[in-house]
N, C-alpha and C positions, 0 to 999 in steps of 0.2 A: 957430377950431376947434382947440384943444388938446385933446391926450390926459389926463386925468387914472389916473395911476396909486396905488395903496394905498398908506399910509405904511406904511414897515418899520421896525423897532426894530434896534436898533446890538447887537445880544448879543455879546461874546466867545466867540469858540470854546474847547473845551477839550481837547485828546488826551491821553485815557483809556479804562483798562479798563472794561467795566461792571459796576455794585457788584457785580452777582447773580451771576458767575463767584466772587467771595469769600466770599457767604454761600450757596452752593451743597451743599449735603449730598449725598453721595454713600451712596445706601439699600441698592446692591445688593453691597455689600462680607460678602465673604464669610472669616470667618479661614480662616486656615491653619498645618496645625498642623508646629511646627518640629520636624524629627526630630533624637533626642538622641544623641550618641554611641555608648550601646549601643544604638541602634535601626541605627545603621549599620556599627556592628560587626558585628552580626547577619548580617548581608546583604550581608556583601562576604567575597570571599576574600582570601589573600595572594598575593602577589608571587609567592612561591615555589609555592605551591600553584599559578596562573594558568600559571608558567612548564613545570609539570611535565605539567599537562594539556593543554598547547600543545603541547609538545614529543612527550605520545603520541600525540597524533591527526595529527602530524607525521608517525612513525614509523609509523604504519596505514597513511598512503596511502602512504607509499613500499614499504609491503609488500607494498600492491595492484597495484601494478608490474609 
């Protein structure tokens, strides 16, 4: 009384990616759009300017003193 078990085939294994991560399309990409130097000159102040309104509201609350 032997066991009979199933013959198995000898495959090599193989460690890899799988293909479909490579040919994967990514549908929900959305542009975006790159702002140009006068778009952020527009919308920033200067240094100077930053410092002078710093410096007032500096000068408010010690007034409130």
């Amino acid at each position: 009384m032997s066991k009979t078990y199933p013959e198995t085939k000898n495959e090599s294994t193989m460690a890899a990616e799988p293909a479909v991560a490579y040919a994967a399309q990514n549908t929900s990409h959305v542009p975006m759009e790159v702002p140009t130097n006068k778009d952020i000159l527009a919308t920033t102040m200067s240094v100077d300017a930053y410092f002078d309104e710093l410096i007032s509201l500096v000068h408010k609350d010690y007034a409130n003193l």
